[in-house]
N, C-alpha and C positions, 0 to 999 in steps of 0.2 A: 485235770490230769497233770499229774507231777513232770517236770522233767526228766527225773531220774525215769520213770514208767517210760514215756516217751523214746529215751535213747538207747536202750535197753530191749527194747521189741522191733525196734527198728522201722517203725510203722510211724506216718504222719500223724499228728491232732489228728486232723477229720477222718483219716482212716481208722485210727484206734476209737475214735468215738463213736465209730460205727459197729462199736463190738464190746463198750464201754459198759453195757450191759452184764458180759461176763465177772467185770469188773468193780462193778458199783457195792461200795462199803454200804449198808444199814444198819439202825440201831443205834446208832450213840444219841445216849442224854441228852433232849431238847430243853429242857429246863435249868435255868440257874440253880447251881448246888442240888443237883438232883444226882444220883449216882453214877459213874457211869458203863453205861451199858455196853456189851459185849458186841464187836462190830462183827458183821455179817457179810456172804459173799452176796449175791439175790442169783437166780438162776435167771439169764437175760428173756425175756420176751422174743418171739419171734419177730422177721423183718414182716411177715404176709402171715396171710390165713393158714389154719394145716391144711387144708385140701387146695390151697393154689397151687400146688405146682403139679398135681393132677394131670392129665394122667402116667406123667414118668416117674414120679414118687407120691405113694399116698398116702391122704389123711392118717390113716392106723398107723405106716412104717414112722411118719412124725411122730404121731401122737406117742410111743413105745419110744423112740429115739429122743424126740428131746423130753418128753415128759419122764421117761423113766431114766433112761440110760444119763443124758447129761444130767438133768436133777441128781441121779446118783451122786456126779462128780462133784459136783458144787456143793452137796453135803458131805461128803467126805472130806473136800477142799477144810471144810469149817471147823470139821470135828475135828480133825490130824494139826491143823494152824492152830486153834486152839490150847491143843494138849503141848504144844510146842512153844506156847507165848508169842506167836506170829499173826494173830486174828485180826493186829491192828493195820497188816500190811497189803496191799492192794494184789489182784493175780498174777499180774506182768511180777511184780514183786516175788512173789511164791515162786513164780517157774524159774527165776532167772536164782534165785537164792537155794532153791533146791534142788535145781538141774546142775550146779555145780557141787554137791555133795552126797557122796553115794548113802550116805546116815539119813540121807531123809525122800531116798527111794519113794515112799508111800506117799508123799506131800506130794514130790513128780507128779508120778505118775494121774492123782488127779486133778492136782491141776493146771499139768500140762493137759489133759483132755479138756477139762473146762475150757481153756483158754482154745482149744484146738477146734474143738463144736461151736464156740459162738462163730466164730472166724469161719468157720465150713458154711453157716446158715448165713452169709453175707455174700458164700460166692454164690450162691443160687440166687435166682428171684424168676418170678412168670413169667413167660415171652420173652425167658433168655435163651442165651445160643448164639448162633451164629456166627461173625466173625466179629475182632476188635477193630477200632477204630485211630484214628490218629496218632500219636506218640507212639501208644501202644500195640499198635499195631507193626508200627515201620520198626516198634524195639523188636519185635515180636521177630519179623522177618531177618533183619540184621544177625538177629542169634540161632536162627533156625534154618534158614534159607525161605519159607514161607508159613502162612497160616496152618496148611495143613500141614507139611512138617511137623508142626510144633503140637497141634493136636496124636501124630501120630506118636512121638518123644512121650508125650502126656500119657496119652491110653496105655503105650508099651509100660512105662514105670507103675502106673496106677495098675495093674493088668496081673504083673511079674511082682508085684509085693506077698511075697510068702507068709503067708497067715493073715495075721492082723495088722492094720495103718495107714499112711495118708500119701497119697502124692500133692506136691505143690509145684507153684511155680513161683518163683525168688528170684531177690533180684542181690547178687552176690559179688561184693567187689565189681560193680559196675555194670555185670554182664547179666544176662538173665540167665537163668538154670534152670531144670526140672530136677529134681528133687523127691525123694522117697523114703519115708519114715518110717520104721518099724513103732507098733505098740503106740505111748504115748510120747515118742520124740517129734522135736518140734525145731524146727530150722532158727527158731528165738535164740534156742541157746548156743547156737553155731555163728552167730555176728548177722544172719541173714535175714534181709528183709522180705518176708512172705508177700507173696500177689494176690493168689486165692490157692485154695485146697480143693481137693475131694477124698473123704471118708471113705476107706475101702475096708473096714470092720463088717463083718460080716449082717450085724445088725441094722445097717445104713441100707441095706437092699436085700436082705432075704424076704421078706413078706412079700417082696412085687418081683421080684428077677430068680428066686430060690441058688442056684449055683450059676448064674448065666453074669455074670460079674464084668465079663464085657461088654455084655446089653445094657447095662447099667451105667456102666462109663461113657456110652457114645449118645445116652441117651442126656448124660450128665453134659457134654462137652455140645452137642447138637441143639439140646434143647431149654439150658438152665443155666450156663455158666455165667456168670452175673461180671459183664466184662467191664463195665462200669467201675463197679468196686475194684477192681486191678489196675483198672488206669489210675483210680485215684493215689492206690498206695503206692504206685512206682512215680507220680507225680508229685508225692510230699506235699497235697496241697489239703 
């Protein structure tokens, strides 16, 4: 992973590499003097099985979310970089190159989603939930007054997002923040460093919550939220 990629998403090594997946160039010419080949985004691998994280999200709303919906973005990511002469440049690269120029709107847009989905499939994992721990914890409370606080901040943003988009939590000039993204905005291109996310596109929970979008979030923050991978990125390690 480049340094440029690195300071620019504002996420450690180990925490970008945990999502490195969205990321990963294929395709160039393995061969001496053999041509070469057009690089490629890959659409990341999931952390777990589809049906792990059962029964608060399932198998089908996976399989339709990342198999269709993000696959979408990360072929469109290729087509649009592509047709732009940008295919040799990594995602972090794309979001941070296109999020500052409204000419290339369509690049954004997916691949800020690309980037936005792998990072979502990081804060979940099985026999998540509950509360954080250590570092994270005591940041947690410093910014919030307590755990629950900061889940209630959470659920209210994630809750109150009007249409489509993401709540996060970031860690912004120092301070932690909760954070609310319409569409495919990404706290990247704001200097801020992302914790974790949750996806509140209507796609990410209509098959198993239909309009019930709060059942969804406490089911997200209760039962999945992958506190692990948040200590890691506000810990830079």
């Amino acid at each position: 992973m480049k340094d440029q990629d690195r300071s620019s998403s504002g996420l450690s090594r180990r925490g970008f590499m945990a999502i490195a997946g969205a990321g990963a160039i294929v395709g160039a010419g393995a061969l001496a003097g053999a041509p070469r080949a057009e690089a490629k985004l890959a659409l990341p691998r999931l952390p777990y099985a589809p049906g792990a994280l059962e029964p608060y999200i399932s198998a089908r709303t996976i399989g339709f979310h990342h198999g269709k919906h993000h696959a979408a973005y990360v072929a469109n990511t290729n087509r649009i970089a592509r047709a732009m002469g940008l295919s040799r440049k990594s995602l972090t690269e794309l979001v941070m190159i296109s999020g500052r120029d409204p000419k290339k709107k369509a690049l954004f847009n997916n691949a800020a989603q690309a980037w936005n989905h792998a990072f979502y499939w990081q804060s979940m994992k099985p026999g998540g939930g509950g509360a954080p721990q250590g570092k994270l914890a005591q940041r947690i409370k410093a910014a919030f007054g307590s755990i629950e606080a900061f889940k209630k901040t959470f659920a209210v943003a994630a809750a109150g997002q009007f249409g489509s988009g993401w709540a996060w939590l970031v860690l912004d000039g120092g301070k932690l923040k909760v954070r609310a993204t319409a569409n495919a905005d990404t706290p990247l291109t704001q200097g801020q460093r992302p914790l974790l996310t949750i996806d509140v596109w209507e796609h990410a929970y209509y098959l198993d919550y239909q309009n019930r979008r709060a059942d969804y979030i406490k089911s997200f923050l209760d039962r999945l939220v992958n506190w692990d991978f948040a200590a890691r990125n506000l810990s830079g390690s």
